[in-house]
C-alpha positions in Angstrom: 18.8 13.0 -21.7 21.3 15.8 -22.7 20.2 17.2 -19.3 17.0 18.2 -20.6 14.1 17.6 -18.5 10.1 17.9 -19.2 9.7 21.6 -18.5 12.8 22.5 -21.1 11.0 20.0 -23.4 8.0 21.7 -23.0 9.5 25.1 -23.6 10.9 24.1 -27.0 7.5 22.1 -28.2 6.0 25.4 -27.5 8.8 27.5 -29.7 9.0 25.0 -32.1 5.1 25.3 -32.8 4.7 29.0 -32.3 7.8 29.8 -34.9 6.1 26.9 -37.6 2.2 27.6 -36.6 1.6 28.3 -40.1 3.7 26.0 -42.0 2.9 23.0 -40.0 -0.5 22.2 -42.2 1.5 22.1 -45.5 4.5 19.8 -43.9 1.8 17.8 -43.1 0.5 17.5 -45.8 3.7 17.0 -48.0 4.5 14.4 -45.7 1.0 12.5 -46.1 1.7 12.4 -49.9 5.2 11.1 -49.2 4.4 8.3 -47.3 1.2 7.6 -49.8 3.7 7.4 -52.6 6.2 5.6 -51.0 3.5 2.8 -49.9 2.0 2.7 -53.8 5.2 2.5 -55.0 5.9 -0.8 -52.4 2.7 -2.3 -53.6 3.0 -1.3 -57.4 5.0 -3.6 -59.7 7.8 -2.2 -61.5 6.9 -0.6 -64.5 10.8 -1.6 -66.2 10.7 -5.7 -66.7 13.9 -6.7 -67.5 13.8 -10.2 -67.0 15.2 -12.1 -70.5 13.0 -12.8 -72.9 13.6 -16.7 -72.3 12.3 -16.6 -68.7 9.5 -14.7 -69.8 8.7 -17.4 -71.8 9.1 -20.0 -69.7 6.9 -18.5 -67.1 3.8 -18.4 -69.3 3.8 -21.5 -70.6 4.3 -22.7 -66.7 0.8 -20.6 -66.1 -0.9 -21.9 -69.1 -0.2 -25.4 -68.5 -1.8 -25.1 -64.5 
């Protein structure tokens, strides 16, 4: 792997988190909301319909009728 072993690895965990200590709660946290949004926004309908009007029709006389 790039000739990087486990004690190199461990050496730049430990950089990494020691230069970001204090940001790493709030890039949490952004991404949290990120992925929180991005599943609500899967599950969510879209808020712009733009079937035609004739489809629309069509469809809720289909459910009326059942």
């Amino acid at each position: 792997m790039f000739g990087l072993g486990l004690p190199e690895l461990v050496v730049i965990l430990i950089i990494v988190v020691v230069l970001f200590s204090g940001k790493l709660p709030g890039i949490g946290e952004g991404l949290g909301k990120a992925i929180r949004g991005f599943r609500k926004s899967i599950k969510d309908s879209d808020e712009i319909d733009v079937t035609p009007e004739e489809e629309q029709e069509k469809e809720k006389t289909k459910k009326k009728s059942s």
